[in-house]
PyMOL commands that place a pseudoatom at each C-alpha (Angstrom):
pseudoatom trace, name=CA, resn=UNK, resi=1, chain=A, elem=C, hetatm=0, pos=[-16.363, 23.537, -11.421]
pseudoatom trace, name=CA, resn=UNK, resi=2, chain=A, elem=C, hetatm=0, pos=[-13.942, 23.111, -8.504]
pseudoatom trace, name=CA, resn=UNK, resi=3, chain=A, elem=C, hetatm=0, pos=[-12.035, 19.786, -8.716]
pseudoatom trace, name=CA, resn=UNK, resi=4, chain=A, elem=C, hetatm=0, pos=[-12.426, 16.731, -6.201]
pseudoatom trace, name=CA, resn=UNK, resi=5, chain=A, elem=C, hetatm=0, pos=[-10.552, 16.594, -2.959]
pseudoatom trace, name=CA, resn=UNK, resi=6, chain=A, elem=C, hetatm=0, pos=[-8.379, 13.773, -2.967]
pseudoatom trace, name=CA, resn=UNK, resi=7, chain=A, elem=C, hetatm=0, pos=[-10.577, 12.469, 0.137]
pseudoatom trace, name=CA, resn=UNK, resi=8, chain=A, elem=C, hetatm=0, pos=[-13.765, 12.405, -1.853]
pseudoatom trace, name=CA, resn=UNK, resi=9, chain=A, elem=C, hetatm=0, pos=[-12.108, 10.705, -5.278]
pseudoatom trace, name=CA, resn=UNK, resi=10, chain=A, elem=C, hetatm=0, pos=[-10.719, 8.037, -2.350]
pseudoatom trace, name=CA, resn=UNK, resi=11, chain=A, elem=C, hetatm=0, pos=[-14.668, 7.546, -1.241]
pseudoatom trace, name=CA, resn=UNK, resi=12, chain=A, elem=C, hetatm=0, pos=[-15.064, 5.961, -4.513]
pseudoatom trace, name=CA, resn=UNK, resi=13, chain=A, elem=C, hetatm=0, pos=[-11.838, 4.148, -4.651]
pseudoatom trace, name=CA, resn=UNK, resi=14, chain=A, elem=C, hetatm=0, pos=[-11.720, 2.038, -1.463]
pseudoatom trace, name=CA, resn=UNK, resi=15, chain=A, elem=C, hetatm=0, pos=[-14.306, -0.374, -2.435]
pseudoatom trace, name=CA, resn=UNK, resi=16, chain=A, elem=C, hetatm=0, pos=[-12.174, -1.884, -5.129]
pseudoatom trace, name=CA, resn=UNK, resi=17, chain=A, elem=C, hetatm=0, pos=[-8.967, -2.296, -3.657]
pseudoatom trace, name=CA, resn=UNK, resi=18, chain=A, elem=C, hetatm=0, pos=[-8.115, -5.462, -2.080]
pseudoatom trace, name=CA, resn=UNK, resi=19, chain=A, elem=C, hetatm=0, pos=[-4.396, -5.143, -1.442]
pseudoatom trace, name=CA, resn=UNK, resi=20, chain=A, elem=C, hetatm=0, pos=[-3.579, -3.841, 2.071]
pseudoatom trace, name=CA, resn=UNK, resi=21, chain=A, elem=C, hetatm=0, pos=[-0.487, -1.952, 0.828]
pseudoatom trace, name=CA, resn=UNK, resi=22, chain=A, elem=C, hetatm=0, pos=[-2.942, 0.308, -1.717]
pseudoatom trace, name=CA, resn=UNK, resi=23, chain=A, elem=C, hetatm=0, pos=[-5.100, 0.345, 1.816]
pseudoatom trace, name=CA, resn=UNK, resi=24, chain=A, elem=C, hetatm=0, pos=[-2.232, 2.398, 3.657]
pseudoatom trace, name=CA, resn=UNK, resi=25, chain=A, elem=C, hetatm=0, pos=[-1.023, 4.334, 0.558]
pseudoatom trace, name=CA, resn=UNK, resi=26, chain=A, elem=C, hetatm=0, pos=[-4.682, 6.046, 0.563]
pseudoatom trace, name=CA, resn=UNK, resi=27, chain=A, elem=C, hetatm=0, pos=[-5.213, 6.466, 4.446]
pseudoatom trace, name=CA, resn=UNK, resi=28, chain=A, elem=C, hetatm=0, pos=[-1.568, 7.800, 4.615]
pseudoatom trace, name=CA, resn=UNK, resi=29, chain=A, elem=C, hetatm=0, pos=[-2.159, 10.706, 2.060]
pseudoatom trace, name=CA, resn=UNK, resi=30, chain=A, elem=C, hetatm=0, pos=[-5.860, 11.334, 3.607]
pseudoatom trace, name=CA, resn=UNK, resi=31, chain=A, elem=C, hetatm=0, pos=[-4.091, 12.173, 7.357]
pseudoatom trace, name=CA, resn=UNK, resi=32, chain=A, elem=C, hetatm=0, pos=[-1.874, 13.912, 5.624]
pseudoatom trace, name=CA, resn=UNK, resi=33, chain=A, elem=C, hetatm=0, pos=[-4.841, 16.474, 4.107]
pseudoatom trace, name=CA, resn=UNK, resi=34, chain=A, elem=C, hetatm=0, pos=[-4.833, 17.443, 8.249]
pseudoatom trace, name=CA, resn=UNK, resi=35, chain=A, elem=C, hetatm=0, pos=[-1.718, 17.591, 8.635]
pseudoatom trace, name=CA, resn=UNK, resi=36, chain=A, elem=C, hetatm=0, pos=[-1.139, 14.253, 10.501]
pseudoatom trace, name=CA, resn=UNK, resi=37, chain=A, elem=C, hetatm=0, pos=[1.670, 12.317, 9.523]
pseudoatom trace, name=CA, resn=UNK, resi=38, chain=A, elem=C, hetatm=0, pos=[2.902, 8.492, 10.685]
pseudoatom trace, name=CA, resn=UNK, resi=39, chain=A, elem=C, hetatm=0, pos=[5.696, 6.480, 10.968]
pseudoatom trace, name=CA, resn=UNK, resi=40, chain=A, elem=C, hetatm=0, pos=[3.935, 2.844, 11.225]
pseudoatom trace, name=CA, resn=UNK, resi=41, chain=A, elem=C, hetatm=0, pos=[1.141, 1.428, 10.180]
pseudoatom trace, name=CA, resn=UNK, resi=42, chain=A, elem=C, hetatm=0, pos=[-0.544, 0.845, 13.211]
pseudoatom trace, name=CA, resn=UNK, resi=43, chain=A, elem=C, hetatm=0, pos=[-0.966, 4.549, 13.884]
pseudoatom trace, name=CA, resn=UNK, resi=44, chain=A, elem=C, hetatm=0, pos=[-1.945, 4.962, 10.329]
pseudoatom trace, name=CA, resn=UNK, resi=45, chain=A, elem=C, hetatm=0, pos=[-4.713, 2.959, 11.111]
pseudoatom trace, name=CA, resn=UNK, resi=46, chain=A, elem=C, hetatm=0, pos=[-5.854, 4.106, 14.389]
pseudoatom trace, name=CA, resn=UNK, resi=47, chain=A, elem=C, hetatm=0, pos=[-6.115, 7.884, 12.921]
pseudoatom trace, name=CA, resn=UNK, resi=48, chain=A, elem=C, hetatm=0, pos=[-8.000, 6.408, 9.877]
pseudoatom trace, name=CA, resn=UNK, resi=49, chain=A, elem=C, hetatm=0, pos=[-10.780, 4.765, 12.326]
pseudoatom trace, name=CA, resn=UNK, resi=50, chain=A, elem=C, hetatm=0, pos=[-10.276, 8.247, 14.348]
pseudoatom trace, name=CA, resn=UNK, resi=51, chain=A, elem=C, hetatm=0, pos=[-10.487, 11.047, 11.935]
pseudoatom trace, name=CA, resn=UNK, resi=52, chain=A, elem=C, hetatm=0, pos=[-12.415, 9.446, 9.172]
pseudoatom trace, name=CA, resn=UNK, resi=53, chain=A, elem=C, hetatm=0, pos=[-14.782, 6.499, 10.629]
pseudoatom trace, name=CA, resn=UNK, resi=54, chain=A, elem=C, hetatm=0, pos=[-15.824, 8.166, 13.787]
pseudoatom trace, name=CA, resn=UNK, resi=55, chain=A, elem=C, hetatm=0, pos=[-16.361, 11.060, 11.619]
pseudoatom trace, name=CA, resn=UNK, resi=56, chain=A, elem=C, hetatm=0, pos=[-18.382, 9.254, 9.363]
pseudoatom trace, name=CA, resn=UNK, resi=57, chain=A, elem=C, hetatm=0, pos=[-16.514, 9.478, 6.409]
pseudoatom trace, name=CA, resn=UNK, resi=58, chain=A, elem=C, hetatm=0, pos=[-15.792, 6.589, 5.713]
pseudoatom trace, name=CA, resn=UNK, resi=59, chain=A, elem=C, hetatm=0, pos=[-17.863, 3.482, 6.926]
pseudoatom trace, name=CA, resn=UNK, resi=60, chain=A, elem=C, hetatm=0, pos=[-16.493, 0.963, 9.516]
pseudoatom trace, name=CA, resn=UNK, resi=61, chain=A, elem=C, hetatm=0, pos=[-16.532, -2.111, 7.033]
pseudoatom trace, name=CA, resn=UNK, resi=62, chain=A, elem=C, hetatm=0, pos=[-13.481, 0.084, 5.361]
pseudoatom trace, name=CA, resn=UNK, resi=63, chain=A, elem=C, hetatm=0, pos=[-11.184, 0.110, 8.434]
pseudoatom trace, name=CA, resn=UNK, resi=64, chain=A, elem=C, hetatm=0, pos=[-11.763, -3.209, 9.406]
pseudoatom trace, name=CA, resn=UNK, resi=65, chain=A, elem=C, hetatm=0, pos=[-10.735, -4.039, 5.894]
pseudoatom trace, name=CA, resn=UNK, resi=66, chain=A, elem=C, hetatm=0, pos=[-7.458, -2.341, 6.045]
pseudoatom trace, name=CA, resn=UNK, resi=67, chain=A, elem=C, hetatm=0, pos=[-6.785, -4.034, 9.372]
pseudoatom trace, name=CA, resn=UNK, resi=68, chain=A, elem=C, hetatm=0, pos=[-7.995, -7.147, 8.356]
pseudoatom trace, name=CA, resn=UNK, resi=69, chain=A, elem=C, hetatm=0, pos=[-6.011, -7.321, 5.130]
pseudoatom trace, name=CA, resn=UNK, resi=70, chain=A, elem=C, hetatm=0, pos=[-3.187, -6.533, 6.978]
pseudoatom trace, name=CA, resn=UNK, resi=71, chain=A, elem=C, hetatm=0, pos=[-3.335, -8.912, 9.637]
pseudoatom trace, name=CA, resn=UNK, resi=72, chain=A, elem=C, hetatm=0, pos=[-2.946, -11.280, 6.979]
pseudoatom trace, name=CA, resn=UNK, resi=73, chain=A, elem=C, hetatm=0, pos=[-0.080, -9.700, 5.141]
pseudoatom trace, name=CA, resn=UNK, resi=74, chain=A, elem=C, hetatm=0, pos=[1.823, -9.866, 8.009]
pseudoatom trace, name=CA, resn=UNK, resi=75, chain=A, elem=C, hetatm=0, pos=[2.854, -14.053, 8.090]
pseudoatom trace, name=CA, resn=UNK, resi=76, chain=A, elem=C, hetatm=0, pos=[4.387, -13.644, 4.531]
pseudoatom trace, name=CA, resn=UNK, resi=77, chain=A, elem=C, hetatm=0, pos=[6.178, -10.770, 5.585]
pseudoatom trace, name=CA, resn=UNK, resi=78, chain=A, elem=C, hetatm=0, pos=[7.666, -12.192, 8.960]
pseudoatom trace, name=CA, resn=UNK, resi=79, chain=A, elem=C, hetatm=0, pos=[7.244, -15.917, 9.116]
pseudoatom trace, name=CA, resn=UNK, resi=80, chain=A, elem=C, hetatm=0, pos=[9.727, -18.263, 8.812]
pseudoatom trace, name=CA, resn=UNK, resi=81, chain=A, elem=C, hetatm=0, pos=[10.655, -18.666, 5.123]
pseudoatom trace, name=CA, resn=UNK, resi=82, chain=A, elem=C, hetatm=0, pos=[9.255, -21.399, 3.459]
pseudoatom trace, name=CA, resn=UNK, resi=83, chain=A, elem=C, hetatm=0, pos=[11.482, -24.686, 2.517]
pseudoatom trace, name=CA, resn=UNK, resi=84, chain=A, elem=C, hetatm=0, pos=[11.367, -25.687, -1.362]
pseudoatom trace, name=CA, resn=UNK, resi=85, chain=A, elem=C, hetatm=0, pos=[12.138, -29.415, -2.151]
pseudoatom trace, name=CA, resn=UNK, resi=86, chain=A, elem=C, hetatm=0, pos=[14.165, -29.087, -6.031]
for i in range(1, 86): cmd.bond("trace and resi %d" % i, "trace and resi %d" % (i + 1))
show_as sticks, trace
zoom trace
């Protein structure tokens, strides 16, 4: 029995995750399977949709997860700190 590509154990995986960190750390190693390497995450995701969900790997709903759920990590990352009364 030949063992799983990494791609095809990550068909299984995405639906669980909700963190957009575990998002990246999947698409990131998938690209890398053909050869494509990034520097941001904003390329990450544009191969992702490119290779993978215009492919058909990988439905849509998946990419516009990862974009969505980082869209939203991005204020706690960047905005202002927050004040804390003692």
């Amino acid at each position: 029995m030949q063992p799983k590509s990494f791609s095809k154990r990550c068909i299984y995986a995405i639906p669980s995750i909700a963190h957009t960190t575990r998002f990246f750390y999947i698409a990131d190693p998938l690209l890398n399977e053909k050869e494509l390497r990034f520097s941001k995450h904003g390329s990450v995701h544009g191969a992702f949709a490119q290779h993978y969900v215009k492919a058909k790997i990988f439905a849509e709903k998946y990419h516009k997860r990862m974009t969505g759920a980082f869209r939203r990590r991005m204020p706690g990352d960047y905005d202002k700190i927050a004040r804390f009364n003692s």
